[in-house]
OpenMM code with the backbone's topology and positions (N, CA, C; nanometers):
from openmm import Vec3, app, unit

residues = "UNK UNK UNK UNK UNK UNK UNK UNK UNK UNK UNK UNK UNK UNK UNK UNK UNK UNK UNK UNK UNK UNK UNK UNK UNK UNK UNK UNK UNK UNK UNK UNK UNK UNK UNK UNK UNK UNK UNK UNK UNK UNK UNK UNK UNK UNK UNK UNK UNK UNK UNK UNK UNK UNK UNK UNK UNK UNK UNK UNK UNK UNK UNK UNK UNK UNK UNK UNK UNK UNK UNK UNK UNK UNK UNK UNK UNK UNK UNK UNK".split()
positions = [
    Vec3(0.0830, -0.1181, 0.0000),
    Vec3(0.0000, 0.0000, 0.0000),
    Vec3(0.0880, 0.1252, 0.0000),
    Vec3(0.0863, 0.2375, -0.0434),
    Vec3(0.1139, 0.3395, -0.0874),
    Vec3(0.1168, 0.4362, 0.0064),
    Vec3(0.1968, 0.4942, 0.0631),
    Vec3(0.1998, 0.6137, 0.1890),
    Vec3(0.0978, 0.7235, 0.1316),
    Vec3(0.0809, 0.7412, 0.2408),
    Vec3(-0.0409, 0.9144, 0.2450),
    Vec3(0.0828, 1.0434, 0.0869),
    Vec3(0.2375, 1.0341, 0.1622),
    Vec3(0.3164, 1.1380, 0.1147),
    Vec3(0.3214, 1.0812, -0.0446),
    Vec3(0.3156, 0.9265, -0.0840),
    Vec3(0.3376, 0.9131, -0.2458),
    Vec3(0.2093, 0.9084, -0.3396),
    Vec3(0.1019, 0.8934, -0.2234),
    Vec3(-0.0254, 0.8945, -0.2787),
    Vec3(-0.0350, 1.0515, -0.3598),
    Vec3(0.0238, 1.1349, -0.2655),
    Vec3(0.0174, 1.2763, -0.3088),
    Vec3(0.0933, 1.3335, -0.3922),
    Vec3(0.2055, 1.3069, -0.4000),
    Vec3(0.2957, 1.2991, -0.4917),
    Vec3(0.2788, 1.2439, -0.6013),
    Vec3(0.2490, 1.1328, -0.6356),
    Vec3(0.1680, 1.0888, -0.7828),
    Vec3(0.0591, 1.1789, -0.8128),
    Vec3(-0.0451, 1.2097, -0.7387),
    Vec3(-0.1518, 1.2920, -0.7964),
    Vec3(-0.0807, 1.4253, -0.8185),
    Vec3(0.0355, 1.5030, -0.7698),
    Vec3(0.0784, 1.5939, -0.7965),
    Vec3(0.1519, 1.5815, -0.9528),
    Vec3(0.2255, 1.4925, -0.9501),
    Vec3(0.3007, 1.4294, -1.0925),
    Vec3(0.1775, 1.4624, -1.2036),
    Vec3(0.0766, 1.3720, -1.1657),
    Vec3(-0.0227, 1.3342, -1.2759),
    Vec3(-0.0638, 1.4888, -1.3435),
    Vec3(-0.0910, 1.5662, -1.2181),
    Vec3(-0.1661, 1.6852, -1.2630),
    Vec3(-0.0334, 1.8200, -1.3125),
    Vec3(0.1012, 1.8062, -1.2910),
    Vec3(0.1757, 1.8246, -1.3645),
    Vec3(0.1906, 1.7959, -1.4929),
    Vec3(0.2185, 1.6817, -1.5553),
    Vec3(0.1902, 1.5968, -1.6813),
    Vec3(0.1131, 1.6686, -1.7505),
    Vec3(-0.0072, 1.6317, -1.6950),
    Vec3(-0.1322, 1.7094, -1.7574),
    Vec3(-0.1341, 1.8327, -1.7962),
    Vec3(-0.1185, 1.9282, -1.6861),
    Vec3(-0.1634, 2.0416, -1.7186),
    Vec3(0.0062, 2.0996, -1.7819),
    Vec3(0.0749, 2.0657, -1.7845),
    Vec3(0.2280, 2.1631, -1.8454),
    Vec3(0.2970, 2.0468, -1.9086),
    Vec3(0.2976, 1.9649, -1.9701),
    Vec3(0.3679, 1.8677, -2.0623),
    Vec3(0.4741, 1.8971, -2.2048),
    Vec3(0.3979, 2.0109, -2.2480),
    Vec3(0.4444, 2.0787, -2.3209),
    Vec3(0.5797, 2.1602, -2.2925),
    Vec3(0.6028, 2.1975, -2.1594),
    Vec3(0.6892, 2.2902, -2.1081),
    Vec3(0.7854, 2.1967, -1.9622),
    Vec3(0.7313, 2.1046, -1.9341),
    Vec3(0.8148, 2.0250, -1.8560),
    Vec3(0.8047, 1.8949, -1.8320),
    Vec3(0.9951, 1.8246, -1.8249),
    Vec3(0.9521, 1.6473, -1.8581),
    Vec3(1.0147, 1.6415, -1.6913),
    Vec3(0.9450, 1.5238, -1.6410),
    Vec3(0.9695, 1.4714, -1.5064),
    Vec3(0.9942, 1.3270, -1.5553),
    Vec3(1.1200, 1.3234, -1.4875),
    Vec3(1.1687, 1.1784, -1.4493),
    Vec3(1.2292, 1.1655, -1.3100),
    Vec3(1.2514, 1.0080, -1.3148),
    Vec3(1.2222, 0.9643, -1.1650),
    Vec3(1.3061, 0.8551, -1.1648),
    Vec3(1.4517, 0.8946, -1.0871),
    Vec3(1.5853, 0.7924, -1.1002),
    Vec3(1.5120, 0.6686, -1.0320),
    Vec3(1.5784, 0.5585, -1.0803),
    Vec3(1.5218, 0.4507, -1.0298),
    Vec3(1.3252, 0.4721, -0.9407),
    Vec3(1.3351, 0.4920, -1.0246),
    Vec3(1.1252, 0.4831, -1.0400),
    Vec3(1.0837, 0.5460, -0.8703),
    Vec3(1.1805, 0.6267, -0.8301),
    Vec3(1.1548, 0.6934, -0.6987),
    Vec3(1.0557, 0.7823, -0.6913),
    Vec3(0.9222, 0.8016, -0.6318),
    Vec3(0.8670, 0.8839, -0.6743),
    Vec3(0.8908, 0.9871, -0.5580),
    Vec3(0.9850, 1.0226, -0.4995),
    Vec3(1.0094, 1.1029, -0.4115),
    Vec3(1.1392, 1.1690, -0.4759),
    Vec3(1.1981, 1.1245, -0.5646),
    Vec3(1.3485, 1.1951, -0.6241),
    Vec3(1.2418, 1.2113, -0.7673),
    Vec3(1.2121, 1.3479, -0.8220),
    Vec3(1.2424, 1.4325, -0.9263),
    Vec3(1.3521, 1.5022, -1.0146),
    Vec3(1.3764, 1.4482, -1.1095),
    Vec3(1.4391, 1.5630, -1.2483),
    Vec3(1.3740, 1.5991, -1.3340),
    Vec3(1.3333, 1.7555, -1.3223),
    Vec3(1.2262, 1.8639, -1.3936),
    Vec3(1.3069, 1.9347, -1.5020),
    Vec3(1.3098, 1.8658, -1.6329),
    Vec3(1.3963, 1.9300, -1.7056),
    Vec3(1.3094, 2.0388, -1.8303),
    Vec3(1.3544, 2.1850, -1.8602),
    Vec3(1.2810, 2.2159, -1.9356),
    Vec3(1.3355, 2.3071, -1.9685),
    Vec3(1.3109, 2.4437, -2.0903),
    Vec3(1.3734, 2.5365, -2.1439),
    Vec3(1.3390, 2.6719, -2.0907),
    Vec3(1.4985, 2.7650, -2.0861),
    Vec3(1.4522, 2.9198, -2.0940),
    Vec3(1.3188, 2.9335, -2.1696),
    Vec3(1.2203, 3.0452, -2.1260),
    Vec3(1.1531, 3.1610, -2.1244),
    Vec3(1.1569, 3.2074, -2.2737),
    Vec3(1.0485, 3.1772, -2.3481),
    Vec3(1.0929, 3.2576, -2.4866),
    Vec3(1.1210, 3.4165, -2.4158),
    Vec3(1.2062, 3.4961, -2.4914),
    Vec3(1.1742, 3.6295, -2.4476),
    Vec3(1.2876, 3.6718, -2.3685),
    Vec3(1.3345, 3.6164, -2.3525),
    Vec3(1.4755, 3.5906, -2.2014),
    Vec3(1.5677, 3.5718, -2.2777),
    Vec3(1.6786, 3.5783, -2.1541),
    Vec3(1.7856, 3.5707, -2.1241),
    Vec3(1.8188, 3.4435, -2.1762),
    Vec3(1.7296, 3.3538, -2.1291),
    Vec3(1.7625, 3.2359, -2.1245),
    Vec3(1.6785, 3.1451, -2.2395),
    Vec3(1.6660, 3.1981, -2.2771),
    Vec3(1.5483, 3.1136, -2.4049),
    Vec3(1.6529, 3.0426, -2.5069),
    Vec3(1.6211, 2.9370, -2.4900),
    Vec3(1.6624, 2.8347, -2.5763),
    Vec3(1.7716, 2.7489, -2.4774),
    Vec3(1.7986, 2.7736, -2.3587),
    Vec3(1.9137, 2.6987, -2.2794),
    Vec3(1.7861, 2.6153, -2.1790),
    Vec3(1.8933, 2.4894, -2.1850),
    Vec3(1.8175, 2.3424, -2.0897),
    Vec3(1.8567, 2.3988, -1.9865),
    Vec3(1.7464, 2.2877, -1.8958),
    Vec3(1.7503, 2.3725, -1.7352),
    Vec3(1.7120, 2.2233, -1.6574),
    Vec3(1.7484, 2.2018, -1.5501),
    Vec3(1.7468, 2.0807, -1.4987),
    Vec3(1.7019, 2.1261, -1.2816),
    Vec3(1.5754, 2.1073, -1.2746),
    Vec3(1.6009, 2.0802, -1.1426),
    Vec3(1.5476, 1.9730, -1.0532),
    Vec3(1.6347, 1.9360, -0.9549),
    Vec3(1.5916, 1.8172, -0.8707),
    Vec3(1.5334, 1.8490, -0.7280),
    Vec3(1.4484, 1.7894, -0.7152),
    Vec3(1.3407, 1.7722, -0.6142),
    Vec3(1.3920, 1.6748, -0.5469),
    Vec3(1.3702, 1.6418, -0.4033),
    Vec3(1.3844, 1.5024, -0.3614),
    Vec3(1.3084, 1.5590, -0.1832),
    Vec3(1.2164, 1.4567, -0.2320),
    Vec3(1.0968, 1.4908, -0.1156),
    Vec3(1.0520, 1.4500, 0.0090),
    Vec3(1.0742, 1.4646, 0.1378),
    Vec3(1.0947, 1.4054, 0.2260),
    Vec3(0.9656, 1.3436, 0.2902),
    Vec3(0.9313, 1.2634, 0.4033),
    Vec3(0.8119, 1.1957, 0.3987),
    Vec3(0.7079, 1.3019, 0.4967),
    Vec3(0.7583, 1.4320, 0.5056),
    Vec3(0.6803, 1.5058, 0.5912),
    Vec3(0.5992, 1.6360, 0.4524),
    Vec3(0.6187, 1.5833, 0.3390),
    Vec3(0.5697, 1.6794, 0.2138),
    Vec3(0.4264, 1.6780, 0.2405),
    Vec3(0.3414, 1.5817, 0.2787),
    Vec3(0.1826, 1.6128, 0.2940),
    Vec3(0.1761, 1.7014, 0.4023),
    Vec3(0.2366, 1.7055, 0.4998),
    Vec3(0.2000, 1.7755, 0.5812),
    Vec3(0.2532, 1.9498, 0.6206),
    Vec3(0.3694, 1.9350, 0.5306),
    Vec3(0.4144, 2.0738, 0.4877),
    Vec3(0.3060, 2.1619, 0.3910),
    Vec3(0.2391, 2.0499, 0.2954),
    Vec3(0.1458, 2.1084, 0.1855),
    Vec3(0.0078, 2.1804, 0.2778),
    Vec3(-0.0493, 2.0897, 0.3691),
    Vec3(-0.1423, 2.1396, 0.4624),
    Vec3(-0.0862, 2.2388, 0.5069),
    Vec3(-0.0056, 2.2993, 0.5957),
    Vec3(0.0380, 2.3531, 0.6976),
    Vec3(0.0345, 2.5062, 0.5877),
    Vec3(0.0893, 2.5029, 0.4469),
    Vec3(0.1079, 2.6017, 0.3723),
    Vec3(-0.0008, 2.6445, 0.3742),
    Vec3(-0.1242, 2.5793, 0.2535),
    Vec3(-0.2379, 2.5845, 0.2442),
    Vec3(-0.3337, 2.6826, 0.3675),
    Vec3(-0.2837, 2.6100, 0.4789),
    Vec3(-0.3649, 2.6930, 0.6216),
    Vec3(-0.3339, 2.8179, 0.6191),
    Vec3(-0.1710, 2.8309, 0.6154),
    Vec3(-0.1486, 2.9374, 0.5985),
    Vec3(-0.2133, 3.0809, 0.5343),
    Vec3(-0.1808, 3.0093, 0.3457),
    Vec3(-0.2556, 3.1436, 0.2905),
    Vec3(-0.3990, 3.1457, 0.2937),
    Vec3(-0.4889, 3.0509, 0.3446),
    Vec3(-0.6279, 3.0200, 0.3864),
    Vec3(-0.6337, 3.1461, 0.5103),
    Vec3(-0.5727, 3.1677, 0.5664),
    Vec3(-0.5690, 3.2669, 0.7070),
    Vec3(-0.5531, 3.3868, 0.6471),
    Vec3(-0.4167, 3.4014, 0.5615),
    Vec3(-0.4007, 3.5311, 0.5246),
    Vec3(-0.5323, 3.6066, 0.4387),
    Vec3(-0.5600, 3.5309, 0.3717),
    Vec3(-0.6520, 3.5621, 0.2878),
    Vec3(-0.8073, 3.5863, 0.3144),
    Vec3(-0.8332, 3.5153, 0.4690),
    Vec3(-0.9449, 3.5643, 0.5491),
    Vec3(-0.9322, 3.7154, 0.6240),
    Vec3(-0.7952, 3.7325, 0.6333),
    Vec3(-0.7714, 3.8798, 0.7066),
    Vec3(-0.7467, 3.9683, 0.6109),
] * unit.nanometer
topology = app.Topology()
chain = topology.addChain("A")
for resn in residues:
    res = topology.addResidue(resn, chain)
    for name in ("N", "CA", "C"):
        topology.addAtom(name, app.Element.getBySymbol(name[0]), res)
């Protein structure tokens, strides 16, 4: 069975995929779904347009509960 933190992490993947595919590839060293490489291009318009860009994620098992804790956060700010 699947932890609460990879359950979330796949649905995060999925809805990445989905919605930006065009603009970013995720892979996953040895099929880790907690280690990310987000590789994708400069910014038309930029500095950087047309140069590869590579960043790694690697996600610890307290990520669901960092995601809540954020969430509350701007949920508060945004009531005041």
């Amino acid at each position: 069975m699947q932890s609460r933190m990879a359950k979330r992490l796949q649905k995060d993947l999925e809805q990445m995929q989905k919605a930006y595919a065009d603009q970013f590839n995720v892979r996953m060293p040895n099929n880790d779904i907690k280690h990310w490489i987000v590789a994708f291009e400069g910014a038309k318009g930029t500095l950087y347009q047309g140069e590869k860009f590579e960043l790694q994620f690697k996600f610890s098992n307290e990520y669901v509960e960092l995601l809540i804790l954020i969430q509350l956060f701007f949920l508060m700010k945004l009531a005041n």
